[in-house]
C-alpha positions as MATLAB code, in Angstrom:
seq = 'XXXXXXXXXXXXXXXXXXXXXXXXXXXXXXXXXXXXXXXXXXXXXXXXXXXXXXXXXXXXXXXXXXXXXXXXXXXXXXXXXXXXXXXXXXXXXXXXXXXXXXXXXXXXXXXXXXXXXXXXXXXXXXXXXXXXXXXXXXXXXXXXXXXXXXXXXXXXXXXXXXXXXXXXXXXXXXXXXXXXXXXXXXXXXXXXXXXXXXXXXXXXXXXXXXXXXXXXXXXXXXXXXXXXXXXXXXXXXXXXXXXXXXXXXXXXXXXXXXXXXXXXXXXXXXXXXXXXXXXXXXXXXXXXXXXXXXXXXXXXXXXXXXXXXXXXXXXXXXXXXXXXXXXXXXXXXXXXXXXXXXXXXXXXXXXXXXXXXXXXXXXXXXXXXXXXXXXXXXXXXXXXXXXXXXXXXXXXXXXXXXXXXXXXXXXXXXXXXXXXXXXXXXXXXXXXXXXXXXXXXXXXXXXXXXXXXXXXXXXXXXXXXXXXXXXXXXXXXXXXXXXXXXXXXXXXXXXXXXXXXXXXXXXXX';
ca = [
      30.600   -5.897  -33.436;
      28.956   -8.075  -30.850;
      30.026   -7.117  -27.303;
      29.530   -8.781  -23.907;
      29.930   -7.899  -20.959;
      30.410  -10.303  -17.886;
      29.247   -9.640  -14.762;
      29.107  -11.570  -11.338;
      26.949  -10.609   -8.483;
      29.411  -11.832   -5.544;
      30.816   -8.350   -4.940;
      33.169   -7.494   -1.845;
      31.456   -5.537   -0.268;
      30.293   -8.520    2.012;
      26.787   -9.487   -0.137;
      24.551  -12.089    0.631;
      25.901  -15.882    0.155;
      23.194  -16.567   -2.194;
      24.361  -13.764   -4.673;
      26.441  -15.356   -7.059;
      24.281  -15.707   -9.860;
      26.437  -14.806  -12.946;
      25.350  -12.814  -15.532;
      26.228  -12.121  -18.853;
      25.235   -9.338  -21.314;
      25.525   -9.302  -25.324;
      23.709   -8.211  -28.854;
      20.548   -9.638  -29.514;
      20.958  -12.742  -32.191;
      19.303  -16.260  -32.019;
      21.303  -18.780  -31.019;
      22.166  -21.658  -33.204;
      21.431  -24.191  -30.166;
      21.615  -24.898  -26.860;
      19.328  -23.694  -23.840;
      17.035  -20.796  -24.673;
      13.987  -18.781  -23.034;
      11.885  -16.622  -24.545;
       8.816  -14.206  -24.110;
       6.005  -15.079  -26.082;
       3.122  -12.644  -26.586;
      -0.873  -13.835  -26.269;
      -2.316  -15.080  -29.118;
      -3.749  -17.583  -31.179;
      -0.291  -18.013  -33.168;
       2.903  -17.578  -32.585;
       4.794  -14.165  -32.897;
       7.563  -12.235  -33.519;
      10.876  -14.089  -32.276;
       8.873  -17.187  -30.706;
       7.232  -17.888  -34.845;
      11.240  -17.301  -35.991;
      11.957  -20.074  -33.357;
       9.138  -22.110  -34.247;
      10.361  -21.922  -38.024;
      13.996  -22.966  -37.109;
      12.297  -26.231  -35.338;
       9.829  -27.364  -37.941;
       7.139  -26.031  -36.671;
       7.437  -27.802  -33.430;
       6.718  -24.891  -30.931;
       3.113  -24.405  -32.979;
       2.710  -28.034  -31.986;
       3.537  -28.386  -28.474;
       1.802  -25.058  -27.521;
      -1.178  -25.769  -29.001;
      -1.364  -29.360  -26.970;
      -0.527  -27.751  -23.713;
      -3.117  -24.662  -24.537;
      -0.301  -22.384  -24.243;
      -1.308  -18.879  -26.022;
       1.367  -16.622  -24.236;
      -0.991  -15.801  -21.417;
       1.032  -13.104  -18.820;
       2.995  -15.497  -16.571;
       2.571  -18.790  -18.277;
       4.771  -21.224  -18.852;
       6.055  -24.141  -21.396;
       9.025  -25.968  -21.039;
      10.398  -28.500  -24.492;
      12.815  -30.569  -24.163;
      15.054  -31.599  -27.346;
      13.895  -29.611  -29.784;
      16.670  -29.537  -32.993;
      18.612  -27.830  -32.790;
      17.583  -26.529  -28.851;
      18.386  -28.909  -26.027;
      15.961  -27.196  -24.665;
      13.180  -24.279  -24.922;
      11.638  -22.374  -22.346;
       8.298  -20.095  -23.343;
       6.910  -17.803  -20.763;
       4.048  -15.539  -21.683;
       4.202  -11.780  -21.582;
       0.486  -10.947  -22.101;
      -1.014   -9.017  -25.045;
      -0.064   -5.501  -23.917;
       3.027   -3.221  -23.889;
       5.777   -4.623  -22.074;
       6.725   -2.557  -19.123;
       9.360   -2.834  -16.507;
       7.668   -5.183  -14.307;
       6.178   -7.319  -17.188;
      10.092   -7.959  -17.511;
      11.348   -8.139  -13.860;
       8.296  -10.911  -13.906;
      10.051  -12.536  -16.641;
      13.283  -12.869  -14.855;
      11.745  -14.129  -12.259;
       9.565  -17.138  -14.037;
      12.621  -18.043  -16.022;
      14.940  -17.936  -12.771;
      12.045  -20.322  -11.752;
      12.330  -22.589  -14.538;
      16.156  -22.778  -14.451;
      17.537  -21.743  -11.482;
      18.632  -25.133  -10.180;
      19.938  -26.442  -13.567;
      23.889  -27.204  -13.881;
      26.448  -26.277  -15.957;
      26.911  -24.258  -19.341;
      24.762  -21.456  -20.440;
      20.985  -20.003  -20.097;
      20.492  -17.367  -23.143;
      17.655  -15.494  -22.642;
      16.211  -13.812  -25.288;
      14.935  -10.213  -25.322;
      14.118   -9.036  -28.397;
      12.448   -5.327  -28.832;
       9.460   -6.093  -29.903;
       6.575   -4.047  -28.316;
       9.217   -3.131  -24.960;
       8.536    0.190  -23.743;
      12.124    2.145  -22.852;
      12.633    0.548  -19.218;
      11.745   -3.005  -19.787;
      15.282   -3.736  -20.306;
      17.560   -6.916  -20.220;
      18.863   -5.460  -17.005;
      15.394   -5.575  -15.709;
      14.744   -9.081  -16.693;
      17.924   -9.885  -15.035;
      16.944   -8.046  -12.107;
      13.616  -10.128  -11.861;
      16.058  -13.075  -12.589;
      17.999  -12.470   -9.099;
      15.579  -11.813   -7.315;
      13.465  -15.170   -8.133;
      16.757  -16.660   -7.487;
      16.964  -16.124   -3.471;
      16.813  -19.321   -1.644;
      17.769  -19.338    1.911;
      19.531  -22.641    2.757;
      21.842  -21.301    5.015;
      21.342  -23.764    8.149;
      20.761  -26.606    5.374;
      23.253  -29.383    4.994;
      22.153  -30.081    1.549;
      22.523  -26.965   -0.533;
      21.939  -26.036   -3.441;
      25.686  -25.566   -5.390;
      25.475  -22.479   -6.905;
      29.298  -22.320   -8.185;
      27.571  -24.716  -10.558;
      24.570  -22.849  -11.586;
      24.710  -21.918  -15.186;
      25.505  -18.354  -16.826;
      22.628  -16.831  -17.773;
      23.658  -14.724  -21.256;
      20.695  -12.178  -21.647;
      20.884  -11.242  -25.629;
      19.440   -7.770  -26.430;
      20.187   -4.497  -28.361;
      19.485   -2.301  -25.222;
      22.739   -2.315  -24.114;
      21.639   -2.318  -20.213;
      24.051   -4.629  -18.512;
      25.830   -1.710  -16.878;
      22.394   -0.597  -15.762;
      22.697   -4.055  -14.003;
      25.776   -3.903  -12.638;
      26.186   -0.289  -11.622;
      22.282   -0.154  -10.118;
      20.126   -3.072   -9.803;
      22.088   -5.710   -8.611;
      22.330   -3.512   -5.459;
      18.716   -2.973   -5.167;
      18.325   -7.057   -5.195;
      21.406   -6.596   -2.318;
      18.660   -4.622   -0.499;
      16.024   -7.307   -0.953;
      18.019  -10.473   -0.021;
      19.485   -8.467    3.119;
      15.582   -7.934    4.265;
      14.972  -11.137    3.515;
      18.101  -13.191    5.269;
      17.378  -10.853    8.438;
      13.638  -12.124    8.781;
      14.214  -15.496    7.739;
      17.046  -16.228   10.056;
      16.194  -17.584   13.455;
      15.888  -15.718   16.814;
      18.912  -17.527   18.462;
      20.792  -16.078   15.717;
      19.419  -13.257   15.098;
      19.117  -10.495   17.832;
      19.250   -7.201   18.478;
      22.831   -6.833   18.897;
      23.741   -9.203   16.066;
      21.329   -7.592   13.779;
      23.501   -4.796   14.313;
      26.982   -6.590   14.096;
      25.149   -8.122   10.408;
      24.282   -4.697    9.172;
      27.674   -2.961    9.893;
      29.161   -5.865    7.902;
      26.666   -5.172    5.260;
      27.969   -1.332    5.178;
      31.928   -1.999    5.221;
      33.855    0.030    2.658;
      30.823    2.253    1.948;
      31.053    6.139    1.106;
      29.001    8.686    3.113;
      27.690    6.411    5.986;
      27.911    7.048    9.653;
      26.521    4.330   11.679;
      26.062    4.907   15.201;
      23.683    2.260   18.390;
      21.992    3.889   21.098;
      21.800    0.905   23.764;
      20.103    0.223   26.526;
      21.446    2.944   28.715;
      21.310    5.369   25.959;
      17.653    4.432   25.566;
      16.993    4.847   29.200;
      19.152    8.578   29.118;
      16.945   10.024   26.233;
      13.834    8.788   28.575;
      12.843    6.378   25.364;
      10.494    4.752   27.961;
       8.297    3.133   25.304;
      11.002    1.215   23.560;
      13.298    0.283   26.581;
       9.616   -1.041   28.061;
       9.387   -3.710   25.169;
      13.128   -4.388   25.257;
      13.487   -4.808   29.199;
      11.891   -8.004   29.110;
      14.648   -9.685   27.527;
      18.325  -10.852   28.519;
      19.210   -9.714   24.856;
      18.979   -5.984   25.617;
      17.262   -3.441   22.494;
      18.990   -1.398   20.672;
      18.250    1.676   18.099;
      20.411    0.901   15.023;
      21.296    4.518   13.390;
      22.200    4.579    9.729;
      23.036    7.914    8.101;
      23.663    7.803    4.333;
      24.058   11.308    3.757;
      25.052   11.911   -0.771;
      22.083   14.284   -1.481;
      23.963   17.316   -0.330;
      21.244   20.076    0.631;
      18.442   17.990   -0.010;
      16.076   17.617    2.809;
      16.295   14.171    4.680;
      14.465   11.117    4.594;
      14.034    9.108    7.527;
      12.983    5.544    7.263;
      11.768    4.032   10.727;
      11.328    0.487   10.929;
       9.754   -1.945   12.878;
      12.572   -4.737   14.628;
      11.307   -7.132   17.069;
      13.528   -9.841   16.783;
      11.283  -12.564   18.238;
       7.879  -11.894   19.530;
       6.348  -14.097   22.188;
       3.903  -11.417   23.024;
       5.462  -10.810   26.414;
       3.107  -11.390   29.396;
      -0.097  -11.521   26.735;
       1.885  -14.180   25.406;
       0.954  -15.508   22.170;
      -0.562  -19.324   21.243;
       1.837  -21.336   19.895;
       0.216  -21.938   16.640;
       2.512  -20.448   13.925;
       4.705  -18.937   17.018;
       8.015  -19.694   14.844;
       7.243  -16.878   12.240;
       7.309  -13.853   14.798;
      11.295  -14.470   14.012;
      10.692  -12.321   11.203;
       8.862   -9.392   13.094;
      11.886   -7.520   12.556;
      10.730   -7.140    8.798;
      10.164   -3.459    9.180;
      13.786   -2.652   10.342;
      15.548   -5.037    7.707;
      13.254   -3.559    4.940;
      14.322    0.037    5.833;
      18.084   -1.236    6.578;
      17.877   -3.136    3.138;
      16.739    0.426    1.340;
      19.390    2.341    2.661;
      22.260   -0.692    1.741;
      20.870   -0.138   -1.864;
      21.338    3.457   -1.648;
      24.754    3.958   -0.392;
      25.747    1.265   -2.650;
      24.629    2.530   -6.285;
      25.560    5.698   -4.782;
      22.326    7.583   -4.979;
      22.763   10.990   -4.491;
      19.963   11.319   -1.451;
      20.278   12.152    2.270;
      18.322    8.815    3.773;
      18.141    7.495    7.395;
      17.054    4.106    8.518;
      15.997    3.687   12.784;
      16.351    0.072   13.257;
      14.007    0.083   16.298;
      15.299   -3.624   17.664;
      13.912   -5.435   20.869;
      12.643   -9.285   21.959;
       9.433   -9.130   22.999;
       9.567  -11.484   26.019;
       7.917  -12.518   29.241;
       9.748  -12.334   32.528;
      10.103  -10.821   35.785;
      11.246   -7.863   34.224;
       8.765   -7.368   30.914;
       6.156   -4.498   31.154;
       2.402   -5.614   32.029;
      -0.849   -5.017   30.675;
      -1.956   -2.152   32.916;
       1.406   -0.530   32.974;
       1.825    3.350   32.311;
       4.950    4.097   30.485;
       6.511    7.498   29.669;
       7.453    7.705   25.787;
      10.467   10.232   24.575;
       8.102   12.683   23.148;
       6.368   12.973   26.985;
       2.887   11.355   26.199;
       2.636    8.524   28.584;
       1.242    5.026   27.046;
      -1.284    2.539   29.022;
      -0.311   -0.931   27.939;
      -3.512   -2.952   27.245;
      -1.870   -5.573   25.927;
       2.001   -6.220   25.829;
       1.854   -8.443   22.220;
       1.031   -4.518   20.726;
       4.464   -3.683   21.111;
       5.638   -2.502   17.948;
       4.269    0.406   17.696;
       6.025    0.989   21.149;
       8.971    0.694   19.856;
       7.878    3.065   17.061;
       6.276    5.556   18.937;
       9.756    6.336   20.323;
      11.955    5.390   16.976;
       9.321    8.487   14.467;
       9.726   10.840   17.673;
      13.381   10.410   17.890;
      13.600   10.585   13.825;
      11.794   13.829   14.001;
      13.293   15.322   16.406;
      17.071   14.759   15.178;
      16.765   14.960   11.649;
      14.191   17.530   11.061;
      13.015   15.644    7.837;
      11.230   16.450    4.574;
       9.620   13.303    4.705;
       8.927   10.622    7.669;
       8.174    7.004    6.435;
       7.721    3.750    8.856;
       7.278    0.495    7.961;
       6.489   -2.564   10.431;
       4.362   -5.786   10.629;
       1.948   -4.104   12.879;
      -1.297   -5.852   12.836;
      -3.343   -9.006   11.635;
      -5.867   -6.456   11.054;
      -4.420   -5.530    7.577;
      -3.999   -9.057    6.530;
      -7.714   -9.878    6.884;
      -8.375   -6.494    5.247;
      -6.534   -6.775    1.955;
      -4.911  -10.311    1.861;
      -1.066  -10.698    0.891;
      -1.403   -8.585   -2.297;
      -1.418   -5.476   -0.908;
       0.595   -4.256    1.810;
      -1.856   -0.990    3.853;
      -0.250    2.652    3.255;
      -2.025    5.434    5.713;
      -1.349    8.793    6.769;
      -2.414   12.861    6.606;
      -0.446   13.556    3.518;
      -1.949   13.168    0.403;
       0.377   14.029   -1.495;
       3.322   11.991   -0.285;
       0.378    8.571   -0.311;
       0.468    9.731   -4.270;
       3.791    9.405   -4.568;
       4.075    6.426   -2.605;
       1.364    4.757   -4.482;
       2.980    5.698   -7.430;
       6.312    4.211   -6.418;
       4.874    1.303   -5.743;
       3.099    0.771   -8.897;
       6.368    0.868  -10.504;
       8.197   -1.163   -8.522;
       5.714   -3.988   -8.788;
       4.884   -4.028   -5.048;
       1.063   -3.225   -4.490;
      -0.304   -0.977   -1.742;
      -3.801   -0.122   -0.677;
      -4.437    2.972    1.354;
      -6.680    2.480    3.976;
      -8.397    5.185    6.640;
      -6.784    7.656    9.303;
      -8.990   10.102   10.545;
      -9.851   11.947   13.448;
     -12.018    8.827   14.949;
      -8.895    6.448   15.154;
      -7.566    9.310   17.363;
      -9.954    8.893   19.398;
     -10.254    5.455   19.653;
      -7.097    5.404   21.447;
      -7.637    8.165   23.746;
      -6.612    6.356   27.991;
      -8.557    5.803   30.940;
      -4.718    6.240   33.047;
      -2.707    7.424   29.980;
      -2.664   10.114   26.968;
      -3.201    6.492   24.617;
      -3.522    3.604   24.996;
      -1.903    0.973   22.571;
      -4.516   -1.409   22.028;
      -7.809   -3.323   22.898;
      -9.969   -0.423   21.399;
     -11.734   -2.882   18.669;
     -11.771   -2.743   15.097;
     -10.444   -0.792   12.604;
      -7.145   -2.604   14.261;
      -4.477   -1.543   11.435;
      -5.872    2.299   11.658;
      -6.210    2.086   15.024;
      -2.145    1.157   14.841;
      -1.789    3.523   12.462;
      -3.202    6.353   14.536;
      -1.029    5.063   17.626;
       1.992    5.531   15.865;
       0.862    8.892   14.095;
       0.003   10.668   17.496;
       3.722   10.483   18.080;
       4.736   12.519   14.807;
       3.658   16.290   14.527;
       0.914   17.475   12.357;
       2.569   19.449   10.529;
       5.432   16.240    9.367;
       5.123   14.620    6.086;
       4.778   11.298    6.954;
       3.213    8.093    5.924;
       2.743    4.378    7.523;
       3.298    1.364    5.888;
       1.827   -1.948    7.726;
       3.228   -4.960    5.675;
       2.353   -7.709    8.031;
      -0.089   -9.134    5.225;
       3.097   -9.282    2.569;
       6.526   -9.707    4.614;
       5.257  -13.932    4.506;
       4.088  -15.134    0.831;
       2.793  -18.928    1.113;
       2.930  -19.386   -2.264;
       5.500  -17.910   -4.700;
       5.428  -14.477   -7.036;
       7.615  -14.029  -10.174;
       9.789  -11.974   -8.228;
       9.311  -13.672   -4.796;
       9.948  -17.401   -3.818;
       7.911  -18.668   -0.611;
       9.146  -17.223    2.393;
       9.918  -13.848    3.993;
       9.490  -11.212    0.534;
      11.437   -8.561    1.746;
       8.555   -6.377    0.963;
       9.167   -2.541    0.723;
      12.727   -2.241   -0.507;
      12.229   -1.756   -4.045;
       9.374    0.078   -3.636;
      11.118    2.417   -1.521;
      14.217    2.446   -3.683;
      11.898    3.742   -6.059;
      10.509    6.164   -3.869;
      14.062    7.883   -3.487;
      14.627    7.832   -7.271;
      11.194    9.711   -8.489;
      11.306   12.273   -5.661;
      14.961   12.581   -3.925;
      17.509   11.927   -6.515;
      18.076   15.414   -8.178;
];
């Protein structure tokens, strides 16, 4: 019996506006026409289901590949056109080794690529089980689908109309689309939320109405408490370093608070994140040149706000807090100056070198808070700190650091399976140093190279020894100028997935 299952990613629960992809999921068979896509594995023939194909059309695949020097190499691409009895055929290489979850996610994604903009009727996507390891399923290639499918046209008048964008039918015998529907389309609710936040602009989006967006986002859900410390609540819990940043704006900062608390006696993770909403650079103000982009400085907070969305709605059962640590960086009579001493929660007192190193400011008092409240297993932040880890590893890896080996393993780890690369770079007692003040305990900045440990350090001499905790600094990935499988050009929404993954291998019971 050959079931399907429909399923249709606008949800209410107040998702995205770009998620309305529809999906459908049924037995594997080969179509007897229409619009297919395929994987095809590296080789000098065709295999497997591309060589049945390839029968069914004379022969014509063998032709056309071997014209276009197509041999199924990972992430390549061939797209026929009228084909008897296919209207059309889409190949995309898989590589010559096992397929694994990513190799399919990456799949999605190229044929989301390919397709994504076509009207009308059906997309069936073939996914036979030939040489798939156990989680390379169809919901996995739908997942990479989605997520190749975000487009953020918001503030365009010409748009693309996705009520007419065609059902993709994914035809497999893994029986995954509840594995879809149930899980993964909320992880890609996770990305897309990082995403919109850091791609919108800073009129829109500010600290407040990041916060009105996010508790939107969280409507309905079981097991949250959201709660915003303001400006005086900032100033009451002597937050100096984060009301500093903040102060120089007329949008006031705020600490966003989300508690999604389903793991029962589990310890807690806390998630601190990074949220300047626009960042001029304050009174070391920055050069215009590529100015617009500090919109999506923010990246940190929305990545750690987007993990904890896909959490609470899949219903993980984990005890995870996000600190949106939200501010404009701005110059004015009433922004901080270089020179300035200011007095952090914690008690160690900060000389400002320069006022465009604020987020770790805002940090400093975000992990001390998050410490200090929650008493967590396991500290995590994750900001666009510094240029510095751009020039160091380019926008393939995003730089992990911090005094825990074993929690860098399983981060690593985490991230190898979610597809999302990190390189761990050095924290030792010399970056400690390096920040030691002439007027202060630290200072945050103008200590020379290495600049993303020296960040790293800052921000680590505000957590306890003794803390599990790790740094992310994703300033090289949050911005892709040229698109992944998995991620058009634009603000990636780097860090969800990979901590998504994070909570499954090592919180979820």
């Amino acid at each position: 019996m050959r079931v399907l299952i429909i399923l249709c990613a606008v949800l209410a629960l107040g998702v995205s506006a770009y998620a309305d992809q529809r999906f459908e999921f049924a037995n594997f068979e080969i179509p007897p026409s229409g619009r297919i896509v395929l994987p095809v594995a590296e080789g000098t023939a065709l295999q497997g289901i591309a060589a049945t194909i390839d029968k069914r059309a004379g022969g014509a695949l063998t032709l056309a590949a071997k014209e276009a020097s197509f041999t199924g190499e990972k992430d390549s691409t061939l797209t026929l056109y009228g084909v008897a009895p296919y209207s059309r055929i889409d190949l995309i290489g898989v590589g010559d080794a096992s397929i694994n979850r990513v190799v399919a996610e990456n799949f999605g994604g190229h044929a989301s690529t390919l397709l994504g903009t076509t009207e009308g009727g059906t997309v069936q996507v073939l996914w036979p089980d030939e040489n798939v390891d156990s989680e390379a399923t169809a919901a996995r290639v739908a997942f990479g689908y989605r997520l190749a499918n975000y487009k953020f046209d918001r503030h365009q008048k010409s748009k693309i109309n996705r009520d007419a964008l065609p059902v993709v039918r994914l035809l497999s015998n893994d029986n995954s689309g509840n594995q879809f529907e149930s899980d993964l389309t909320f992880v890609a609710d996770g990305v897309y939320l990082a995403r919109d936040m850091s791609s919108e602009p800073a009129n829109i989006i500010y600290p407040q109405s990041f916060v009105d967006r996010v508790k939107n986002q969280f409507k309905g859900l079981k097991n949250v408490r959201i709660r915003v410390l303001d400006e005086k609540d900032l100033q009451r819990l002597k937050m100096g370093a984060h009301w500093g940043v903040g102060k120089g704006s007329s949008r006031p900062p705020r600490l966003l608070i989300i508690e999604y608390m389903a793991g029962g006696n589990q310890p807690n993770v806390v998630l601190a994140g990074k949220g300047i909403t626009f960042d001029t650079g304050g009174i070391s103000l920055k050069k215009n040149d590529g100015m617009w982009m500090m919109k999506g400085d923010l990246g940190g907070a929305a990545v750690v706000t987007g993990t904890v969305l896909a959490a609470a709605r899949r219903g993980a059962p984990v005890n995870v807090i996000a600190l949106a640590a939200l501010a404009e960086n701005m110059p004015s009579g009433t922004a901080i100056r270089p020179g300035d001493v200011l007095t952090s929660m914690s008690g160690l007192t900060i000389e400002i070198s320069s006022t465009d190193a604020e987020g770790r400011l805002v940090l400093a008092d975000a992990v001390h808070y998050g410490q200090v409240t929650y008493k967590p297993g396991v500290l995590i932040d994750v900001a666009t700190l510094t240029g510095s880890v751009g020039r160091a590893l380019g926008d393939e890896y995003a730089g992990i650091f911090g005094r825990h080996d074993g929690l860098i393993e399983q981060l690593t780890a985490a991230s190898q399976a979610a597809g999302e690369n990190v390189w761990r770079l050095p924290l030792d007692d010399t970056h400690f140093k390096q920040i030691e003040a002439k007027y202060a305990d630290v200072v945050n900045g103008g200590v020379g190279n290495p600049g993303a440990s020296v960040g790293a350090a800052f921000i680590g001499s505000f957590v306890d020894e003794n803390q599990v905790w790790a740094h992310f600094d994703i300033a090289g990935v949050d911005y892709l100028e040229e698109p992944q499988p998995t991620v058009p050009k634009g603000y990636s929404g780097w860090g969800v997935r990979t901590l998504d993954e994070y909570l499954r291998q090592y919180h979820q019971n």
